[in-house]
C-alpha positions in Angstrom: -17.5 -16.0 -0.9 -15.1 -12.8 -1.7 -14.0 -11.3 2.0 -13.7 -7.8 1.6 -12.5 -5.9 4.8 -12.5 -1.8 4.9 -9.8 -0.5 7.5 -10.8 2.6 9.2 -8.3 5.0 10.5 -10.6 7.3 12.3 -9.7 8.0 16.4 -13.1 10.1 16.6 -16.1 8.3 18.1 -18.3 10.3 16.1 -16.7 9.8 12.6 -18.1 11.0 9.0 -15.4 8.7 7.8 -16.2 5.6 9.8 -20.5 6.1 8.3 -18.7 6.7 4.8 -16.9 3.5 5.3 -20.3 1.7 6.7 -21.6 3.0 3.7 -19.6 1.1 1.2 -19.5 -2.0 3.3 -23.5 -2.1 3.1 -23.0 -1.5 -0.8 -20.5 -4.3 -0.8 -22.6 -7.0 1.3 -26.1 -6.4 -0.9 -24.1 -7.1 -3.9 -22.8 -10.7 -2.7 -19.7 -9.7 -0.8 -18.8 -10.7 2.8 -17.8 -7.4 4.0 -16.3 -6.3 7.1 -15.0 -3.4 8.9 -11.8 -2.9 10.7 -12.0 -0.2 13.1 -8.4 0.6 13.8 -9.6 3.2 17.1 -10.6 -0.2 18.9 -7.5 -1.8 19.1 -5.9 -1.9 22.5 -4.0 1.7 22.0 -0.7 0.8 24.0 -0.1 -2.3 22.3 -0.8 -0.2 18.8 1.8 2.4 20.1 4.3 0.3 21.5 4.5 -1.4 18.1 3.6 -5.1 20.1 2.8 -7.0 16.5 2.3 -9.9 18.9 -0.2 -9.3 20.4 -3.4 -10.9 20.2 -5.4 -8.0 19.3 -3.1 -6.8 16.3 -2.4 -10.5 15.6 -6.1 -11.1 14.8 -6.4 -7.8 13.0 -3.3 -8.5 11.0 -5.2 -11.9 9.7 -7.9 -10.3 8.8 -5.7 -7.9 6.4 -4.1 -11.8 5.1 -7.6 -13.5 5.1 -9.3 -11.0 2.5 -9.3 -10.9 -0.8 -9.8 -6.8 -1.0 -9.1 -4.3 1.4 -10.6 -0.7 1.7 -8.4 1.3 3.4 -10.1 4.8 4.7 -9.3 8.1 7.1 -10.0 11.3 7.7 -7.3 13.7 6.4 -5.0 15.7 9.2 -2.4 17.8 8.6 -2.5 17.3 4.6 -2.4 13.2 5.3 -3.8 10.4 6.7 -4.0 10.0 10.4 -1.2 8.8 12.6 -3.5 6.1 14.3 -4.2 4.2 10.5 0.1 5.0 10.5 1.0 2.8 13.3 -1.6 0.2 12.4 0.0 0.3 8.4 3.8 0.2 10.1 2.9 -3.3 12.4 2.7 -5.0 9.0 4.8 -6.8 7.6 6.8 -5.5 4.0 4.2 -7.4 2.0 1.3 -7.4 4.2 -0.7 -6.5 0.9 0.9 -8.4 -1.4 -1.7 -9.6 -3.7 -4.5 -7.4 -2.9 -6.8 -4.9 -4.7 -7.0 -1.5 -2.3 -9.7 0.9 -2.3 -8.7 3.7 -0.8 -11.4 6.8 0.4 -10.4 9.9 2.5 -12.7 12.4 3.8 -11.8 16.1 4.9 -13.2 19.5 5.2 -12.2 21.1 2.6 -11.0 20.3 -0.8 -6.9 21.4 -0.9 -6.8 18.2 1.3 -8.0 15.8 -2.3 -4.5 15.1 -3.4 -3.9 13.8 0.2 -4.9 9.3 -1.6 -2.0 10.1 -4.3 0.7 12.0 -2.3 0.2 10.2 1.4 -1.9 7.1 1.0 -1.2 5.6 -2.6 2.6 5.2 -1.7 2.2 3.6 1.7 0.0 0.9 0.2 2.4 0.1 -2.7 5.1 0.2 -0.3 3.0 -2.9 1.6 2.9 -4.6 -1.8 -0.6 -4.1 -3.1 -1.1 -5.6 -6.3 -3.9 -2.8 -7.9 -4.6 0.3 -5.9 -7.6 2.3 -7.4 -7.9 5.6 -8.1 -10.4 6.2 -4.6 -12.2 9.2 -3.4 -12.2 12.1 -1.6 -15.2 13.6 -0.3 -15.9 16.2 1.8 -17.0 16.0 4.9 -20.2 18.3 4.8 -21.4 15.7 2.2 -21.7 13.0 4.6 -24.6 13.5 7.3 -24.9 11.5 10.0 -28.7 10.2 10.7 -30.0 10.3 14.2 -30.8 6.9 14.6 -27.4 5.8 13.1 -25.7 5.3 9.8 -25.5 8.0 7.3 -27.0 10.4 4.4 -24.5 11.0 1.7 -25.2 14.1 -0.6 -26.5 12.4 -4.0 -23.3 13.2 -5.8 -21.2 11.9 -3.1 -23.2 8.5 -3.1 -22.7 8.8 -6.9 -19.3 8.8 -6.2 -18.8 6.3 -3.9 -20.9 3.7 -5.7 -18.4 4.5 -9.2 -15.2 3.8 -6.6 -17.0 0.7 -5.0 -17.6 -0.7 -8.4 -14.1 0.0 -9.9 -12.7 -1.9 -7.1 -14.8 -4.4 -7.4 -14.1 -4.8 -11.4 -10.5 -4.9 -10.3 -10.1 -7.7 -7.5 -8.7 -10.8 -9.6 -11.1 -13.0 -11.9 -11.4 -15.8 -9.3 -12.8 -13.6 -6.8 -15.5 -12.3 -9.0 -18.1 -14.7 -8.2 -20.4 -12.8 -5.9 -21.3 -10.1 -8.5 -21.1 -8.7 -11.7 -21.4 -5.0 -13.3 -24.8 -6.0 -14.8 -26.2 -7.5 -11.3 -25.0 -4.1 -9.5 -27.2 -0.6 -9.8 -26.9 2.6 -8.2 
């Protein structure tokens, strides 16, 4: 089965970028995929700062990033870029700890001078990893994704739109052999 595995870059507890990532992994696993979801904020904080790659923690978190066959890579937007926390996870791998993966990256913000933030911050980091395809991604805003009281999220119909046209562009992108689990015509919004 494909292994897909979304990276969140998020330190908040309560973040609109974590459900948007949730989101796309729930797309991902009813349309055959064995998605997961790296949430960079757990990792033991010292060992992340201190740069320890060998630790057991970032060890295992690091083979994750080797064992799948697609990554989605996702964080809120600070200061006109991506946070510093998905940084120093991005900086304990090694040169070509992408190398041969497809990369979805997604970004959310509150407000919209922040959308070039995946081509000017995030789209050179990954290449610079080795990422064999990164798509185009998405921004969204975050007033278009609404946290539900009893968990998980409601994402504005256009934003959902959206991220189901990104999610599906990755997934026509990962290499041929890893197409198995679905295919365009199996898929709907």
């Amino acid at each position: 089965m494909t292994s897909i595995l979304a990276v969140s870059g998020s330190p908040s507890v309560n973040s609109r970028t974590e459900l948007l990532v949730e989101h796309a992994v729930e797309r991902l696993s009813v349309t055959g995929f064995d998605a997961g979801h790296l949430k960079v904020r757990e990792l033991p904080a010292a060992e992340l700062l201190s740069g320890r790659s060998d630790s057991p923690a970032l060890r295992a978190a690091a083979e994750q990033i080797a064992a799948a066959d697609g990554l989605i890579v996702a964080t809120p937007v600070y200061k006109a870029s991506y946070t510093g926390l998905l940084k120093a996870f991005l900086d304990l791998l090694p040169q070509s700890g992408l190398a041969g993966k497809t990369v979805l990256p997604l970004a959310t913000g509150g407000s919209l001078a922040h959308v070039l933030t995946i081509d000017y911050a995030l789209r050179p980091v990954l290449s610079a990893l080795g990422a064999r395809h990164v798509v185009a991604g998405s921004f969204l805003l975050d007033s278009h994704v609404e946290p539900l009281p009893g968990g998980g999220a409601q994402l504005r119909p256009e934003a959902e739109l959206r991220l189901f046209d990104v999610v599906d562009e990755f997934i026509e992108s990962l290499p041929s052999h890893v197409h198995g689990a679905a295919t365009p015509a199996s898929r709907s919004h």
